[in-house]
C-alpha positions as CSV (number, residue, x, y, z in Angstrom):
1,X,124.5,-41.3,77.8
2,X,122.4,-42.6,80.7
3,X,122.9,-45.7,82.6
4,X,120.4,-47.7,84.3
5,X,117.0,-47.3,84.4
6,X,115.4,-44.2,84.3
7,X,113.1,-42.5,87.0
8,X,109.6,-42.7,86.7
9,X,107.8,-40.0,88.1
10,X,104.4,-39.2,87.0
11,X,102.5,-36.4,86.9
12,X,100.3,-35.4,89.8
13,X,97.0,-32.5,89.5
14,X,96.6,-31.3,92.4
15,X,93.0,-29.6,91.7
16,X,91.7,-28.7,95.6
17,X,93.5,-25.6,97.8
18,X,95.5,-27.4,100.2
19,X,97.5,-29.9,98.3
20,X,95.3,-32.4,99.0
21,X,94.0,-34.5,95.6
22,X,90.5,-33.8,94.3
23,X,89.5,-37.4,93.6
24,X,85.8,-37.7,92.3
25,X,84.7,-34.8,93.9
26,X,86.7,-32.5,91.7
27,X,85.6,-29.4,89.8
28,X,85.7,-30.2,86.5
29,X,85.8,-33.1,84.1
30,X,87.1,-33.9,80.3
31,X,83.5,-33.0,78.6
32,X,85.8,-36.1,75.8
33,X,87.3,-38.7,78.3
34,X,85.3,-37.6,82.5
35,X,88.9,-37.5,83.7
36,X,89.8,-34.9,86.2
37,X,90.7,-31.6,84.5
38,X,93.1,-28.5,85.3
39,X,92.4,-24.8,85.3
40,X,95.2,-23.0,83.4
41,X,94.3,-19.7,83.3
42,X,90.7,-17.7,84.4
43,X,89.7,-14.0,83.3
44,X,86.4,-12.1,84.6
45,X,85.6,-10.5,81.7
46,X,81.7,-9.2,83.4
47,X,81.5,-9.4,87.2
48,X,78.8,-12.3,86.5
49,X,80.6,-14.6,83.5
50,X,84.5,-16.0,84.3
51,X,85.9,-17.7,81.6
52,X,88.6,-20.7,82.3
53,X,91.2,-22.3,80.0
54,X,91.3,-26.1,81.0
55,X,93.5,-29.0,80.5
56,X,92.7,-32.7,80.7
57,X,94.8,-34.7,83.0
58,X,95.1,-37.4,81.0
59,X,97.8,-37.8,78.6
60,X,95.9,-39.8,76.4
61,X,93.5,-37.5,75.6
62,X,94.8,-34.0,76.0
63,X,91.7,-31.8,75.8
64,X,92.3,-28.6,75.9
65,X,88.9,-26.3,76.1
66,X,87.3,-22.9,77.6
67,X,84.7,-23.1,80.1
68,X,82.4,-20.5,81.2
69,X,81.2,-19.9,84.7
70,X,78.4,-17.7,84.2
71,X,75.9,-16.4,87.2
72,X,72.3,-17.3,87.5
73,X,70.5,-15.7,90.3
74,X,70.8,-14.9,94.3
75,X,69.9,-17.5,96.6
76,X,70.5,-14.7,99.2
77,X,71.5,-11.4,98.3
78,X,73.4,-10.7,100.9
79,X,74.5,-7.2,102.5
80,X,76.4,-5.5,100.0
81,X,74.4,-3.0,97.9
82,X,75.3,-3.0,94.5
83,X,72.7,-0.6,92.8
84,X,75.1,-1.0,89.5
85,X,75.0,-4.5,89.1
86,X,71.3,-5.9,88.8
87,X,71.3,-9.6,90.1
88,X,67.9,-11.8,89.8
89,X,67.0,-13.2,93.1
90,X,65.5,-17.0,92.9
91,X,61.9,-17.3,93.3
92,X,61.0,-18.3,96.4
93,X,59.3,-21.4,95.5
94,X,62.3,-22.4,93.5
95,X,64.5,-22.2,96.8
96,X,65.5,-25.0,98.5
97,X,63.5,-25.2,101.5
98,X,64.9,-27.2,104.9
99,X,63.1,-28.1,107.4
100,X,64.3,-30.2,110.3
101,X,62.1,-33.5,110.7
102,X,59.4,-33.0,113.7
103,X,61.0,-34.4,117.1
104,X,59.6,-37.7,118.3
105,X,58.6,-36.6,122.4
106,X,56.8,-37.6,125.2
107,X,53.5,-36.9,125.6
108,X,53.8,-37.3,129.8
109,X,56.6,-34.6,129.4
110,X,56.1,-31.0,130.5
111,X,56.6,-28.2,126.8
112,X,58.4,-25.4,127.1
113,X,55.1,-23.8,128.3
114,X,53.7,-25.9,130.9
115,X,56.2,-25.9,134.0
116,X,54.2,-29.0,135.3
117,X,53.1,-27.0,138.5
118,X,49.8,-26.0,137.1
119,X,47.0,-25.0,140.1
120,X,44.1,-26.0,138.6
């Protein structure tokens, strides 16, 4: 028989490489309770779909489910020629696009192509 109080010690998911904790920013949720959720097992059945057995961290609720990763197009296609494997590329207007903001200058300054020593 035990005597004195027992040890507490709860249970920690530890969802990020690293051992650090994934907080809100991890990769999935309950789709029941939005608490974090554990990966249990994965399998790549195609070489675009990976399916994942998850687990709810919260006792409470204790979800279990199967997610599906599944591929939707090339944002870059990269190097690697794959003739086997057709990927769709997204359209180009679809892309996000970024563009740094124009620079504020001085208009008394000399541009890259005036070196200020102009004969005129």
């Amino acid at each position: 028989m035990i005597k004195g109080p027992m040890v507490h010690a709860p249970l920690e998911f530890r969802l990020q490489p690293g051992g650090s904790r994934a907080g809100d920013g991890c990769f999935l949720r309950c789709p029941k309770c939005d608490t974090q959720a554990a990966i249990r097992r994965s399998e790549r059945p195609t070489p675009t779909v990976t399916q994942m057995d998850c687990i709810c961290s919260n006792t409470a609720c204790g979800h279990t489910w199967r997610a599906d990763i599944v591929f939707v197009h090339s944002i870059s296609p990269g190097l690697i020629d794959r003739p086997d494997l057709a990927l769709p590329v997204c359209p180009r207007e679809d892309a996000v696009h970024v563009v740094p903001p124009p620079r504020a200058t001085d208009p008394s300054a000399p541009t890259f192509f005036e070196d200020g020593n102009s004969a005129a």
